[in-house]
DOZA-739758 format. One line per field, with one value per residue (C-alpha): x, y, z. Coordinates in steps of 0.001 Angstrom, whole numbers. Layout:
BEGIN
x <- [X,...];
y <- [Y,...];
z <- [Z,...];
# end
This chain:
BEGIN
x <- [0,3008,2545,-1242,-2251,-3162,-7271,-6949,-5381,-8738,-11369,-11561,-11838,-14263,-16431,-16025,-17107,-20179,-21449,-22721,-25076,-23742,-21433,-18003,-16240,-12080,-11055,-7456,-4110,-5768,-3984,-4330,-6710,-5221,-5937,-9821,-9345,-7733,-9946,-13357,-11845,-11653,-14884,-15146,-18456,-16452,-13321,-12447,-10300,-9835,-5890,-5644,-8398,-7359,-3771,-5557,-7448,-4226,-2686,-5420,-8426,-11482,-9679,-7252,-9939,-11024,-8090,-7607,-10737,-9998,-6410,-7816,-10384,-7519,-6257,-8625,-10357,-6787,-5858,-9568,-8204,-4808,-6385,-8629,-12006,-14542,-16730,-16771,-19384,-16979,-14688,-13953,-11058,-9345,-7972,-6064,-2256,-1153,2396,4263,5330];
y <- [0,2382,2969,3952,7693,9233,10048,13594,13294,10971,13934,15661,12973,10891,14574,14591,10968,11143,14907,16796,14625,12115,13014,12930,12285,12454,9433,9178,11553,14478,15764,19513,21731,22987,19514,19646,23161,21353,18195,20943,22936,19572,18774,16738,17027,16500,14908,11823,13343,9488,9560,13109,12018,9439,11214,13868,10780,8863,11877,13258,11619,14054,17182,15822,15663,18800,20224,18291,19501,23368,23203,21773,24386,27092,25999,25791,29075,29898,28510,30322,33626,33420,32173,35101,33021,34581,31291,27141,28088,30466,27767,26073,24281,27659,27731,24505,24802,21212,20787,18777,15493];
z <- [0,432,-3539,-3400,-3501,-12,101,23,-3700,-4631,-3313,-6607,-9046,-6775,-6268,-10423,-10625,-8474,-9211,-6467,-5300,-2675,605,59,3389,2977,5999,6649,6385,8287,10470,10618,10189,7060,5580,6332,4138,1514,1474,1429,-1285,-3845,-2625,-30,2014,5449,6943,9365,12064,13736,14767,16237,18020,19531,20624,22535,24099,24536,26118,28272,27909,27473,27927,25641,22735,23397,23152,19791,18647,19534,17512,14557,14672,15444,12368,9903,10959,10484,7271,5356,6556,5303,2013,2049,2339,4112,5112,3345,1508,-1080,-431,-3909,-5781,-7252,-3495,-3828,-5671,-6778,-6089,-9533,-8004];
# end
């Protein structure tokens, strides 16, 4: 499996396949709040967050998600306004620069 594309690189062309009508929900590789951004913008409907989960839990049980939760949120709050997005809703693939592997 260590030669099979990560989910967040599947988003756009699963989105294309199905049109807008089904969810979309990117599960696995996020890890910061700047990759619920990314996986949004290419048109996912919403993410899995299941590992950092389950480090805050590891590390301090309740608190510790909560404190998970709050720094993704940090983040992607962060990451719209340093893309200049007001809200998810103007969110759209435009906002999204592929990288040439």
């Amino acid at each position: 499996m260590d030669g099979a594309p990560a989910p967040i690189d599947q988003v756009a062309a699963v989105r294309d396949a199905l049109g807008d009508g089904p969810d979309v929900i990117c599960d696995g590789g996020v890890r910061r709040g700047s990759d619920i951004v990314k996986a949004l913008a290419l048109g996912a409907t919403a993410c899995s967050i299941g590992r950092p989960y389950l480090y805050g839990l590891a590390a301090a049980g309740e608190a510790g998600v909560a404190r998970t939760l709050k720094i993704l949120r940090d983040e992607f709050e962060r990451t719209l306004a340093l893309a200049g997005v007001p809200d998810i809703q103007t969110l759209a693939r435009r906002h999204i620069r592929h990288r040439p592997r």
